[in-house]
KOLNU-913802 format. One record per residue: residue number from 1; x, y, z of N, C-alpha, C in turn. Coordinates in steps of 0.1 Angstrom, whole numbers. Layout:
N
+-----+-------+-------+-------+-------+-------+-------+-------+-------+-------+
: seq :   nxx :   nyy :   nzz :  caxx :  cayy :  cazz :   cxx :   cyy :   czz :
+-----+-------+-------+-------+-------+-------+-------+-------+-------+-------+
: NUM :     X :     Y :     Z :     X :     Y :     Z :     X :     Y :     Z :
...
+-----+-------+-------+-------+-------+-------+-------+-------+-------+-------+
// end
This chain:
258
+-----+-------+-------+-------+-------+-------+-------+-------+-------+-------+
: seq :   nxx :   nyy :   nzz :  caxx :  cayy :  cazz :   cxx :   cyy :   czz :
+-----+-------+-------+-------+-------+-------+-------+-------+-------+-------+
:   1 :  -255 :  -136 :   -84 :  -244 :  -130 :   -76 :  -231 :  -137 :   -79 :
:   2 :  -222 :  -136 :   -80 :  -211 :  -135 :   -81 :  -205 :  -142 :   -67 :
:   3 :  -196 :  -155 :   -71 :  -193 :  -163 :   -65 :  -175 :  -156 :   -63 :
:   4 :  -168 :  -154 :   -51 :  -155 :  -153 :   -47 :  -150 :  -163 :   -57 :
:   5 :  -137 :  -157 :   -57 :  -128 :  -170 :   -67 :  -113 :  -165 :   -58 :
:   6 :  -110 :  -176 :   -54 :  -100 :  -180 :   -47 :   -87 :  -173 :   -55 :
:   7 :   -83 :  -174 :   -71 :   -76 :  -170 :   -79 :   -72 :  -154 :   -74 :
:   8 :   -80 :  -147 :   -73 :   -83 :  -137 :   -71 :   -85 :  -129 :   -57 :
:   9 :   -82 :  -140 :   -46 :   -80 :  -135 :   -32 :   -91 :  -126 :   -28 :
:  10 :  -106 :  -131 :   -32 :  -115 :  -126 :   -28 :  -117 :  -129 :   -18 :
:  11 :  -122 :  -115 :   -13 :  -130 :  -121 :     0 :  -142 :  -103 :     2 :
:  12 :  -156 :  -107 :     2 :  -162 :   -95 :     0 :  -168 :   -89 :    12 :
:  13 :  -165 :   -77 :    13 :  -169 :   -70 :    29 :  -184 :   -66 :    25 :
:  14 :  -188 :   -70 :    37 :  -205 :   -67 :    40 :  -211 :   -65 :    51 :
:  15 :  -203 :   -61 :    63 :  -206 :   -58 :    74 :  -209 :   -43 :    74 :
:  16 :  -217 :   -34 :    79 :  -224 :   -21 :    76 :  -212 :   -16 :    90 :
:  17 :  -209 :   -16 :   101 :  -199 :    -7 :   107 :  -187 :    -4 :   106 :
:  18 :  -184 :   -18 :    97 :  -170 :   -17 :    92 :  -168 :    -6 :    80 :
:  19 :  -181 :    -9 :    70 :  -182 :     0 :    55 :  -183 :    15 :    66 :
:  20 :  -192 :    17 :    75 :  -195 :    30 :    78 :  -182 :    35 :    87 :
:  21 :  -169 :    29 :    93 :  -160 :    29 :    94 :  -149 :    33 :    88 :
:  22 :  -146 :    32 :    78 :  -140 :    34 :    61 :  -142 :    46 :    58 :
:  23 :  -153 :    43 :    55 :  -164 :    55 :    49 :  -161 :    70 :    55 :
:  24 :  -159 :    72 :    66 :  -157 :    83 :    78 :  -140 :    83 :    77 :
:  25 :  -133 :    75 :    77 :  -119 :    78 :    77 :  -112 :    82 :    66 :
:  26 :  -117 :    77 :    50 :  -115 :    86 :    40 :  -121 :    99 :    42 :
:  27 :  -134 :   101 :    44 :  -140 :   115 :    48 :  -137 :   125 :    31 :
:  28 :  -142 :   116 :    19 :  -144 :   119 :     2 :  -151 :   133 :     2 :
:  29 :  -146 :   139 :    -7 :  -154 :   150 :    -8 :  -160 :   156 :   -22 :
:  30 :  -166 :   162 :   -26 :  -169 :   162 :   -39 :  -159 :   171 :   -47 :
:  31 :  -157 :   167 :   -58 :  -144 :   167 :   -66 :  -133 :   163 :   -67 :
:  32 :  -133 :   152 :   -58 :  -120 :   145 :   -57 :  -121 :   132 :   -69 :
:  33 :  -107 :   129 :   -66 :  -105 :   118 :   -83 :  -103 :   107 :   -68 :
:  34 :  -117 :   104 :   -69 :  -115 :    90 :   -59 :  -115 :    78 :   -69 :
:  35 :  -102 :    64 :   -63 :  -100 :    59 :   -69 :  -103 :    42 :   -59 :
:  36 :  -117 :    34 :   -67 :  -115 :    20 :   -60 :  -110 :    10 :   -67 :
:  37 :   -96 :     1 :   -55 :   -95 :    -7 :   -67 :  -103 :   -24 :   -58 :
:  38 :  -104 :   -29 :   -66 :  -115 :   -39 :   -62 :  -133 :   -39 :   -60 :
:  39 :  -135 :   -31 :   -65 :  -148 :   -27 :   -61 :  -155 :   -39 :   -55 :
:  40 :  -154 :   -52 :   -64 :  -162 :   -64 :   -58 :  -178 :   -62 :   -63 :
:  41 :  -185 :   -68 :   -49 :  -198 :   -67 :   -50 :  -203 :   -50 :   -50 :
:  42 :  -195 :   -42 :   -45 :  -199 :   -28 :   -45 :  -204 :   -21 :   -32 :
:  43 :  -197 :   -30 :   -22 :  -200 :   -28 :   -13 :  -197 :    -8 :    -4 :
:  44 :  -183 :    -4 :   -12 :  -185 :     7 :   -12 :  -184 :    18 :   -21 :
:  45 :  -187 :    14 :   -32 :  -190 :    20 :   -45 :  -198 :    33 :   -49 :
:  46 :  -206 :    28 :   -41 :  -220 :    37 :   -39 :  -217 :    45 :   -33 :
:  47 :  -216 :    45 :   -20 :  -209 :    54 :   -12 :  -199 :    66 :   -15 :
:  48 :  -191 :    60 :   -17 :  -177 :    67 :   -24 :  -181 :    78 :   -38 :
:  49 :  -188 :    69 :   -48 :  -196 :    78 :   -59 :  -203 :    86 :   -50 :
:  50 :  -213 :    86 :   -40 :  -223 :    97 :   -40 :  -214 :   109 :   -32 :
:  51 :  -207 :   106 :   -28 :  -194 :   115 :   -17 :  -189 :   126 :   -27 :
:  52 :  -184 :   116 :   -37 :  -174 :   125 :   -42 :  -181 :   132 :   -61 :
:  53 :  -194 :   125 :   -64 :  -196 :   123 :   -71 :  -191 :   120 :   -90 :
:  54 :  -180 :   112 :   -86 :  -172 :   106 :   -95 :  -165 :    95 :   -87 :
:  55 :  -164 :    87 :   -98 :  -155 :    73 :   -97 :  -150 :    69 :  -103 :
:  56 :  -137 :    61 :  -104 :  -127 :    54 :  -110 :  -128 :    42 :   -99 :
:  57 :  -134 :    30 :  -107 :  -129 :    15 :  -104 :  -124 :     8 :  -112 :
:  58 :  -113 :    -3 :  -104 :  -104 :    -9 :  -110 :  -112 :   -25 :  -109 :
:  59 :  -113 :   -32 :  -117 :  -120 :   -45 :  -113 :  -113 :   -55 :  -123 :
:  60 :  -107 :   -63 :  -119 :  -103 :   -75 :  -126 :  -110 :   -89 :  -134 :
:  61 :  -120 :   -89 :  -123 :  -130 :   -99 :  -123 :  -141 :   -98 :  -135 :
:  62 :  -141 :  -104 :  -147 :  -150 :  -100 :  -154 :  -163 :  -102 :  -151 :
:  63 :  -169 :  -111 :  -144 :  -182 :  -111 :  -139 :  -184 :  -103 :  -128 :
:  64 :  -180 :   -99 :  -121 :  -180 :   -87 :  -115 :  -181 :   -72 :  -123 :
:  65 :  -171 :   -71 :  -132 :  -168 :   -61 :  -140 :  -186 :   -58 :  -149 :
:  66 :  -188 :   -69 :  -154 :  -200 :   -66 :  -162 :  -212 :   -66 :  -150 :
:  67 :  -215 :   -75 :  -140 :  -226 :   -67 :  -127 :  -222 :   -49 :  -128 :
:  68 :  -210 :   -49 :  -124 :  -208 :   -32 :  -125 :  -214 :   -24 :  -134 :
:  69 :  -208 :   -31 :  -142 :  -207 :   -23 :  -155 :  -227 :   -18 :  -163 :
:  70 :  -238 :   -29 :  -158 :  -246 :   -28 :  -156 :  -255 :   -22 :  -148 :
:  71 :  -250 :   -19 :  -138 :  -257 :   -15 :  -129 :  -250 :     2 :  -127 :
:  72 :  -244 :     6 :  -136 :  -236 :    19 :  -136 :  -236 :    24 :  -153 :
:  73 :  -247 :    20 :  -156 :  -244 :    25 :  -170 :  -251 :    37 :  -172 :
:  74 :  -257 :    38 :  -161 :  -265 :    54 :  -164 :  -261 :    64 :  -161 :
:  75 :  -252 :    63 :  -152 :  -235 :    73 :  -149 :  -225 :    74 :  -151 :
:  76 :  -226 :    85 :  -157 :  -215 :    88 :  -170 :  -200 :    90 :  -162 :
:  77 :  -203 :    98 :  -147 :  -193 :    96 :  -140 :  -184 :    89 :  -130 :
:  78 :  -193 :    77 :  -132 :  -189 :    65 :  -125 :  -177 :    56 :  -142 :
:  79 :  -168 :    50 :  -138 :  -157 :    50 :  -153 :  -155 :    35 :  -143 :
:  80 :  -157 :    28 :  -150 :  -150 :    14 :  -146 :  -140 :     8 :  -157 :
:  81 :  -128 :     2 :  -147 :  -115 :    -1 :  -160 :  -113 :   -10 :  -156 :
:  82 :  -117 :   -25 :  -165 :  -115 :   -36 :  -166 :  -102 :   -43 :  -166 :
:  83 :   -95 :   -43 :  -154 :   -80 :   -44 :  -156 :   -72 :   -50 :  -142 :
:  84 :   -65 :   -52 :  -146 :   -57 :   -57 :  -136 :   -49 :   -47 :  -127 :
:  85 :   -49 :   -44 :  -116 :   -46 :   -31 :  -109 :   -32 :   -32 :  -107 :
:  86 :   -23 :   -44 :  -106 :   -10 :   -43 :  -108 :     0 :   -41 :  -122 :
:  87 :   -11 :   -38 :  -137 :    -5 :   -34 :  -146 :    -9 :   -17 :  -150 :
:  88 :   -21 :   -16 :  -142 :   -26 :    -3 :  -143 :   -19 :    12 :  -145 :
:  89 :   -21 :    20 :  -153 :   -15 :    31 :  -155 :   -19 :    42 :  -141 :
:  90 :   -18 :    45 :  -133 :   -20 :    54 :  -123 :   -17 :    70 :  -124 :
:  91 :    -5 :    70 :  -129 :     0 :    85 :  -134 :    -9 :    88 :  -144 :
:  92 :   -11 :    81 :  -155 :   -19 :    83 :  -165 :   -31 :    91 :  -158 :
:  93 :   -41 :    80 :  -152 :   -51 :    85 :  -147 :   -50 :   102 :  -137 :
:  94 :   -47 :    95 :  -133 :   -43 :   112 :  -125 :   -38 :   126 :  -135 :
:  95 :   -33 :   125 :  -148 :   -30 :   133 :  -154 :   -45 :   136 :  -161 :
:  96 :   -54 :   129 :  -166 :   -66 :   123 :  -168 :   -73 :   136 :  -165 :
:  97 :   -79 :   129 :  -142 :   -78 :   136 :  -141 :   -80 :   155 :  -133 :
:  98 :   -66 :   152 :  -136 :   -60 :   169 :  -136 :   -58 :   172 :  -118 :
:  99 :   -57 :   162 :  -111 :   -53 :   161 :   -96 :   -47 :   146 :   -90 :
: 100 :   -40 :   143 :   -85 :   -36 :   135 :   -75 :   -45 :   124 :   -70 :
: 101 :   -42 :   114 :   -72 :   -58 :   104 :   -72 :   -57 :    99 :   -58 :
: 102 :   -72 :   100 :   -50 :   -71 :    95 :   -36 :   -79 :    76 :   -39 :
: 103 :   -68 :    64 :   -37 :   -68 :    54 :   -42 :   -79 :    46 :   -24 :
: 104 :   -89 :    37 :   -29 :   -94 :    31 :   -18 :   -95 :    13 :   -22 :
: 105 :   -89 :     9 :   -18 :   -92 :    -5 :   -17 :   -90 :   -14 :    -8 :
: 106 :   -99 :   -28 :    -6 :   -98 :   -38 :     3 :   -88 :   -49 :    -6 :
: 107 :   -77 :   -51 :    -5 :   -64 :   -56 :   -18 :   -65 :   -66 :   -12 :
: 108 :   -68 :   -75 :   -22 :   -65 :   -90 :   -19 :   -49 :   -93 :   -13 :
: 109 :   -51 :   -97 :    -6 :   -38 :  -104 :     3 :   -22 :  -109 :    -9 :
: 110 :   -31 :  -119 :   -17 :   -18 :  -124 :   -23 :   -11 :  -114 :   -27 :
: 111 :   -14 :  -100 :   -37 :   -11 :   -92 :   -41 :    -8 :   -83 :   -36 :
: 112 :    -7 :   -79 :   -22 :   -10 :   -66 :   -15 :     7 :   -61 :   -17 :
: 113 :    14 :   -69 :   -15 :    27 :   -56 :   -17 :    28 :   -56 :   -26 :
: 114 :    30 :   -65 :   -36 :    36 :   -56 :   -51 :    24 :   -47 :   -59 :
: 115 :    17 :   -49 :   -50 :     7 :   -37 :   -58 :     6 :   -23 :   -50 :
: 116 :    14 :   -21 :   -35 :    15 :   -11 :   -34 :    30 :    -8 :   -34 :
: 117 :    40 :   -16 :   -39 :    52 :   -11 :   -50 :    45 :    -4 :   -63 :
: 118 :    39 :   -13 :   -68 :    33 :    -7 :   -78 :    28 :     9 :   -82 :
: 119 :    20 :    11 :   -72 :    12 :    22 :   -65 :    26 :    33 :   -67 :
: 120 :    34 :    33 :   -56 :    43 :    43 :   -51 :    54 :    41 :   -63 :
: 121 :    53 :    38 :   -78 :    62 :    40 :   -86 :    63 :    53 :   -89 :
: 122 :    51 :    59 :   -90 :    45 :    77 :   -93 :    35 :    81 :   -81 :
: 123 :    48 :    83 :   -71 :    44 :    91 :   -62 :    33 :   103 :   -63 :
: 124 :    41 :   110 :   -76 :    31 :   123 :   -75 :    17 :   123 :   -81 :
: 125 :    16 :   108 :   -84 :     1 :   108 :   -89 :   -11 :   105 :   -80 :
: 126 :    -2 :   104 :   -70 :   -17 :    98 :   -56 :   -12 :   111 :   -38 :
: 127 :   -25 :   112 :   -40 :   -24 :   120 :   -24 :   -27 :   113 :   -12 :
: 128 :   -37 :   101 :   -11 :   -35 :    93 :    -2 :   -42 :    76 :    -4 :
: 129 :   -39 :    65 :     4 :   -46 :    55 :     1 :   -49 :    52 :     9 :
: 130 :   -62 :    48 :    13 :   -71 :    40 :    24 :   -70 :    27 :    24 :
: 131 :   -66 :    18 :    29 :   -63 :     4 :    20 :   -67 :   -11 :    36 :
: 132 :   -73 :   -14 :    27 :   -79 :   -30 :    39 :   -67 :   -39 :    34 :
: 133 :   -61 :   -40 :    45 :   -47 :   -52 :    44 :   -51 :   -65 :    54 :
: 134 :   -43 :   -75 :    54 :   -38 :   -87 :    63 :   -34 :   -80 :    74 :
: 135 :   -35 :   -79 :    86 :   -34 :   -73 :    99 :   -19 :   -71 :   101 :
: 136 :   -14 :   -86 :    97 :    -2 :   -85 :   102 :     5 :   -76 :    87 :
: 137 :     5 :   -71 :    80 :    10 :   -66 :    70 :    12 :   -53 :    72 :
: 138 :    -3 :   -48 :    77 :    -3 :   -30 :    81 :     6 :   -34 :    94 :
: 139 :     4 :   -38 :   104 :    14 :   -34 :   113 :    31 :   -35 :   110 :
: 140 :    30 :   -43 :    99 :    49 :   -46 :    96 :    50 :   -28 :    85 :
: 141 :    37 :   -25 :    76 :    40 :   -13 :    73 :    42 :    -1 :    79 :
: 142 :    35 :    -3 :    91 :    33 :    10 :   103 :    41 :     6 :   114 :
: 143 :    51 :    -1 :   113 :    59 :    -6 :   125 :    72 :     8 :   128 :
: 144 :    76 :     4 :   141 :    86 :    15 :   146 :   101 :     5 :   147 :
: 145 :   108 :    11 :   147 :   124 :     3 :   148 :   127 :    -2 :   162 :
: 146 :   133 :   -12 :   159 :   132 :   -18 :   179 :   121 :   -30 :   175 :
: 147 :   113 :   -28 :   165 :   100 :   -40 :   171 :   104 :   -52 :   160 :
: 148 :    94 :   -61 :   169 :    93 :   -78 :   160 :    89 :   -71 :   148 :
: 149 :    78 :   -63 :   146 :    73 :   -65 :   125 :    78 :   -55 :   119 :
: 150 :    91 :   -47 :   123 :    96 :   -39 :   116 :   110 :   -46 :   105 :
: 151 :   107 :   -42 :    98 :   117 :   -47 :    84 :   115 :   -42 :    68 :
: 152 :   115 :   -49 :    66 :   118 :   -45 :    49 :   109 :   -36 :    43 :
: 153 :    96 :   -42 :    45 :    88 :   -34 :    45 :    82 :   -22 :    45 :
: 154 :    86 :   -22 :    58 :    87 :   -13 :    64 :    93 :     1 :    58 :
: 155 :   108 :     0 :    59 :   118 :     4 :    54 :   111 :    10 :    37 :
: 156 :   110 :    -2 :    31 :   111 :     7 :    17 :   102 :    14 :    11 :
: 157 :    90 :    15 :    22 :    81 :    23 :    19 :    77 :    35 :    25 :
: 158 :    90 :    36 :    40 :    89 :    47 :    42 :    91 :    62 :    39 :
: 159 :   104 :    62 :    26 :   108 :    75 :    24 :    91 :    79 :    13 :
: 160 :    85 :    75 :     8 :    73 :    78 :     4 :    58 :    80 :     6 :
: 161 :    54 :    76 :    21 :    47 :    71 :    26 :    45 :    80 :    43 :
: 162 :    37 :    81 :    48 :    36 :    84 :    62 :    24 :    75 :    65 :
: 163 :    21 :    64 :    73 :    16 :    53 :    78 :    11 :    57 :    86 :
: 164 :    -4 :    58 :    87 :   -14 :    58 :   101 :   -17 :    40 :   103 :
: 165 :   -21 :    35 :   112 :   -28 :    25 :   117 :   -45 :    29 :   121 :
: 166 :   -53 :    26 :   116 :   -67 :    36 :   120 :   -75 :    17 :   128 :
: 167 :   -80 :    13 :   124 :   -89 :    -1 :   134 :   -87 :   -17 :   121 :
: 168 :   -89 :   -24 :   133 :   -88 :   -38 :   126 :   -98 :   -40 :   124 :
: 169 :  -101 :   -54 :   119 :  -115 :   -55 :   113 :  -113 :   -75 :   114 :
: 170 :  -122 :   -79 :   119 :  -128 :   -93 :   121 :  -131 :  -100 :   109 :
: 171 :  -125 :  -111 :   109 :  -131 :  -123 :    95 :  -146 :  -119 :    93 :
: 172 :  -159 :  -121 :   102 :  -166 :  -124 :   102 :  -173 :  -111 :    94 :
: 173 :  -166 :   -97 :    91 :  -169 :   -87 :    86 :  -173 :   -88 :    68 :
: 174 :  -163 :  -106 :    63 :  -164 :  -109 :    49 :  -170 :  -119 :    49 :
: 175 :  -176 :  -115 :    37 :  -182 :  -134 :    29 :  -172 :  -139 :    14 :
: 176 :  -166 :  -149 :    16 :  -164 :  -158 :    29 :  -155 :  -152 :    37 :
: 177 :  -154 :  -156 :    53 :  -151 :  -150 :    60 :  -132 :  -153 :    56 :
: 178 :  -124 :  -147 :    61 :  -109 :  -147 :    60 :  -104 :  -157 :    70 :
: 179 :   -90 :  -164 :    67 :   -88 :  -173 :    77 :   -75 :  -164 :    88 :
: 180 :   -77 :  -150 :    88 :   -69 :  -141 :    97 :   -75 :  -127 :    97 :
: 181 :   -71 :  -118 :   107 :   -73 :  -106 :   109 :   -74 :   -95 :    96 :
: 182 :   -76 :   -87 :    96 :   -78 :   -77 :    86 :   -69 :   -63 :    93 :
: 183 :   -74 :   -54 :    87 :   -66 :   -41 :    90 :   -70 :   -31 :    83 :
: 184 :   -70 :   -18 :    88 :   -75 :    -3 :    80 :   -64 :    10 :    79 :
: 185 :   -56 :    12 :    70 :   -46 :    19 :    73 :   -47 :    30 :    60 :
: 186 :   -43 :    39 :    68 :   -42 :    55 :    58 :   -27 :    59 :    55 :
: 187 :   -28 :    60 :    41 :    -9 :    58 :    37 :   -11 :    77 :    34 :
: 188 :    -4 :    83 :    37 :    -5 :   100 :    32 :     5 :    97 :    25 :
: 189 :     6 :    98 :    13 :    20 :    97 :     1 :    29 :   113 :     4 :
: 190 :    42 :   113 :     1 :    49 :   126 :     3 :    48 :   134 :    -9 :
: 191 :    49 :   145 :    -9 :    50 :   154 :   -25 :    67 :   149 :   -27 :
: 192 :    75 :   148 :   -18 :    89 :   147 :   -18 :    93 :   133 :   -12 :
: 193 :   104 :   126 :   -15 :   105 :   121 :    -3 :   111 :   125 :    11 :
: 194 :   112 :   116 :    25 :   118 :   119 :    36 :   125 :   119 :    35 :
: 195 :   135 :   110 :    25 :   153 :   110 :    24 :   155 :   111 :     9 :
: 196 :   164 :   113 :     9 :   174 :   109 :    -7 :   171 :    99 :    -9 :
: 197 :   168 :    91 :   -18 :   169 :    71 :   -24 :   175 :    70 :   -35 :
: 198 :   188 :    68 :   -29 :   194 :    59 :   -40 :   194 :    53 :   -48 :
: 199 :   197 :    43 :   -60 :   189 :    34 :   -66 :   200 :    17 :   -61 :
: 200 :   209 :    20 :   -48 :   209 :     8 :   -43 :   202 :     9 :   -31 :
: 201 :   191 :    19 :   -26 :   187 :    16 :   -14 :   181 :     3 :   -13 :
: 202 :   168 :    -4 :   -28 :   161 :   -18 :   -23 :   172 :   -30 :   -23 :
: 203 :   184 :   -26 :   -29 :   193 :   -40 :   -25 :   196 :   -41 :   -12 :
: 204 :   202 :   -31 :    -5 :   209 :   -29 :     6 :   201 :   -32 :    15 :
: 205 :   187 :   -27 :    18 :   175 :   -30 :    26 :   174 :   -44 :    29 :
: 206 :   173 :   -53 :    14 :   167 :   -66 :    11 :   184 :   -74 :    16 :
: 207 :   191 :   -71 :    21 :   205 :   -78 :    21 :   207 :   -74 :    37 :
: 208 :   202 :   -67 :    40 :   201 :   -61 :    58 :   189 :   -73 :    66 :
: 209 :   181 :   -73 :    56 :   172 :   -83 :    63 :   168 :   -93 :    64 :
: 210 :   177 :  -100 :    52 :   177 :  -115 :    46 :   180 :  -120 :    61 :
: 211 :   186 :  -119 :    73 :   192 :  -125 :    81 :   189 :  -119 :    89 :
: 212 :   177 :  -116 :    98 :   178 :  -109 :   107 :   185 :  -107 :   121 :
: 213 :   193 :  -123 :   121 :   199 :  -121 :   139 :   216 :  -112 :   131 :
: 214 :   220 :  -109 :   121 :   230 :  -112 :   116 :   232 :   -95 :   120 :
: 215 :   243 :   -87 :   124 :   246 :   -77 :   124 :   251 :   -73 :   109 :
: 216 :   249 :   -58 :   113 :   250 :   -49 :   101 :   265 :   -52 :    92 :
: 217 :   277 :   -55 :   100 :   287 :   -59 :    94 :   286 :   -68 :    84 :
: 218 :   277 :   -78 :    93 :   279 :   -97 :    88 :   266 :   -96 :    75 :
: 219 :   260 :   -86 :    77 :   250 :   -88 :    69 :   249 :   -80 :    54 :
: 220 :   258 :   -70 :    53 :   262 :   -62 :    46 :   277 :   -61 :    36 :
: 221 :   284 :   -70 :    39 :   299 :   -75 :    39 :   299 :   -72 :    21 :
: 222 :   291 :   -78 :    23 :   292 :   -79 :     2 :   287 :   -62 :    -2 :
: 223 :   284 :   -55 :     2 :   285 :   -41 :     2 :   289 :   -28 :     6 :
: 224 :   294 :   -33 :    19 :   302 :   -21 :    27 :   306 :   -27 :    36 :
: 225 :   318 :   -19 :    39 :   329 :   -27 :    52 :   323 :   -21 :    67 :
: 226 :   328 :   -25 :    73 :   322 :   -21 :    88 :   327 :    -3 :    90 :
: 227 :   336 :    -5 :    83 :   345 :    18 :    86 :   339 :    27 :    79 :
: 228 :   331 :    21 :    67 :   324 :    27 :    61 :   311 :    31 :    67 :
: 229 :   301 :    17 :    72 :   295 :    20 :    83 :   295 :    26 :    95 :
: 230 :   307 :    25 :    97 :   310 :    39 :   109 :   308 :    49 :   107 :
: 231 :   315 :    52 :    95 :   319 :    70 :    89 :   302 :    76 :    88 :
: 232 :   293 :    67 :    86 :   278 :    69 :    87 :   273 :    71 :   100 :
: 233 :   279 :    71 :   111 :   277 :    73 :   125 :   266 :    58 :   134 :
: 234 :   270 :    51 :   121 :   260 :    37 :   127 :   269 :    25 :   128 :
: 235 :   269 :    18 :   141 :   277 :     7 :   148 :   277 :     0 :   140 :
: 236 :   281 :   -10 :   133 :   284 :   -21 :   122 :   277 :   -29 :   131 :
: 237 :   282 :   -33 :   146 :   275 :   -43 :   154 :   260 :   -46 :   159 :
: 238 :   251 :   -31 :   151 :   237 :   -29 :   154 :   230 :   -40 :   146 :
: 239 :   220 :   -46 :   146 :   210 :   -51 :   139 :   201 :   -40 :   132 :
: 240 :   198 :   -48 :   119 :   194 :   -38 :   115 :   178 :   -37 :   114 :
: 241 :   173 :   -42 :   124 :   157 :   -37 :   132 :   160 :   -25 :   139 :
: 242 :   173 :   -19 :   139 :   173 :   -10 :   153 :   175 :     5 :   142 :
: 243 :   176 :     6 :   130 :   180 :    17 :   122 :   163 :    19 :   118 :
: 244 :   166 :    34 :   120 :   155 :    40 :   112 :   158 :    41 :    96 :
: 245 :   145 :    39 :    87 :   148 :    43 :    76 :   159 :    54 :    68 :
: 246 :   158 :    61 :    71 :   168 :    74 :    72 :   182 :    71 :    67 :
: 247 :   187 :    60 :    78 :   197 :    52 :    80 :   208 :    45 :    72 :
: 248 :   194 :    36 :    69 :   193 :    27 :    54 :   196 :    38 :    44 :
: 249 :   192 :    49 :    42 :   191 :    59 :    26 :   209 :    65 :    30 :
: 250 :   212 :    69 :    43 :   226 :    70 :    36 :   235 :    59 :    38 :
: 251 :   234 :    49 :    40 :   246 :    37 :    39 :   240 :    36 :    26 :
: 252 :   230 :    37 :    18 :   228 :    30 :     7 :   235 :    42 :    -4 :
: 253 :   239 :    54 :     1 :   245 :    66 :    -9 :   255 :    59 :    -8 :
: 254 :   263 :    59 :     3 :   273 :    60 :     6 :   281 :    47 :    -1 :
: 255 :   271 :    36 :    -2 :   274 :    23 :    -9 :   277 :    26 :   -28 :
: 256 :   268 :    37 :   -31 :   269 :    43 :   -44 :   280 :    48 :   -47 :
: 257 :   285 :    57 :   -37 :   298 :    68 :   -40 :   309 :    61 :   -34 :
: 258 :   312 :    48 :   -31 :   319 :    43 :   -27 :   327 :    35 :   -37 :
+-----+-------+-------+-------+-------+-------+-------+-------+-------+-------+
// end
């Protein structure tokens, strides 16, 4: 068996309500281009293969990779890709094949957001993600404006993304168990986005929230004057926890054409 390696922000789920929990909220069907990345010990591999009968796993871990890769060599439609999931081709796959890949993973923590920047580079290659996060991470993704974990986050993953919150999940659910909460969340990716995105919207975002007690004036200064912010119908004196995403996509035009 295959020992966790800390490098790799393992931690492997093996609780049977939690898997049969999962399991029911993807709701896989046969013919879909289901995609796991982490498979691990395989805890829901099996599952997911007999659902949909095909798989695509992403596994980093070479000792893991080859347990897989052994114990799946008699199915042709089980495809395991030895690779790192944050260099991974996604679009490729999905053009592969010939539908929108529904992506499932329990993402090791250290990695969890720049691999779902990663993810949302080719929006139109994924229809939805089922994804086991750090508790506090899905709530700052699925947060509402006005609250303590809404921010950046938040923000730059909304115009792509529609955020469910579905159940948390207990250390005691992994071996070894986690030193915090877990989380289960359903990302529905957009065929479009909700707003226009500029290509200064992640500056503007990341410059709004560097400082959070700091108003939109004070916090933005090096990008837009406060009249500008007006002419956007938004107070210069608001913090910017209180702007919907939306918000952010035209001060950040407006920052362009200015």
């Amino acid at each position: 068996m295959a020992f966790a390696r800390k490098r790799f922000g393992q931690h492997f789920l093996h609780d049977p309500a939690t898997i049969g929990r999962i399991l029911e909220a993807i709701d896989a069907q046969p013919g879909e281009a289901l995609v796991e990345i982490g498979p691990g010990r395989g805890a829901l591999t099996s599952r997911l293969f007999e659902a949909a009968g095909a798989l695509d796993a992403i596994e980093i871990d070479r000792d893991l990779a080859a347990a897989l890769r052994g114990a799946w060599a008699a199915r042709p439609s089980f495809v395991l890709h030895e690779a790192d999931a944050l260099q991974f081709d996604f679009a490729a796959l999905a053009a592969e094949r010939g539908q929108p890949l529904r992506v499932v993973g329990n993402l090791p923590y250290n990695i969890s957001t720049p691999l779902l920047f990663h993810l949302l580079r080719a929006p139109a290659a994924l229809r939805d993600l089922h994804v086991m996060l750090q508790k506090e991470v899905i709530d700052r993704i699925c947060a509402q404006p006005g609250t303590g974990e809404y921010g950046r986050l938040t923000v730059m993953l909304a115009p792509w993304i529609e955020a469910e919150p579905l159940f948390d999940v207990g250390p005691g659910a992994f071996r070894p168990p986690p030193r915090v909460w877990s989380a289960v969340a359903r990302l529905r990716v957009r065929r479009e986005p909700a707003f226009a995105v500029d290509e200064r919207f992640g500056r503007l975002v990341a410059a709004a929230f560097s400082q959070r007690r700091k108003t939109l004036r004070n916090a933005l200064r090096a990008l837009v004057d406060a009249a500008a912010i007006e002419r956007c119908g938004i107070d210069p004196g608001a913090r910017p926890e209180t702007l919907a995403p939306a918000q952010f996509g035209a001060l950040a035009r407006l920052v362009a054409s200015s």
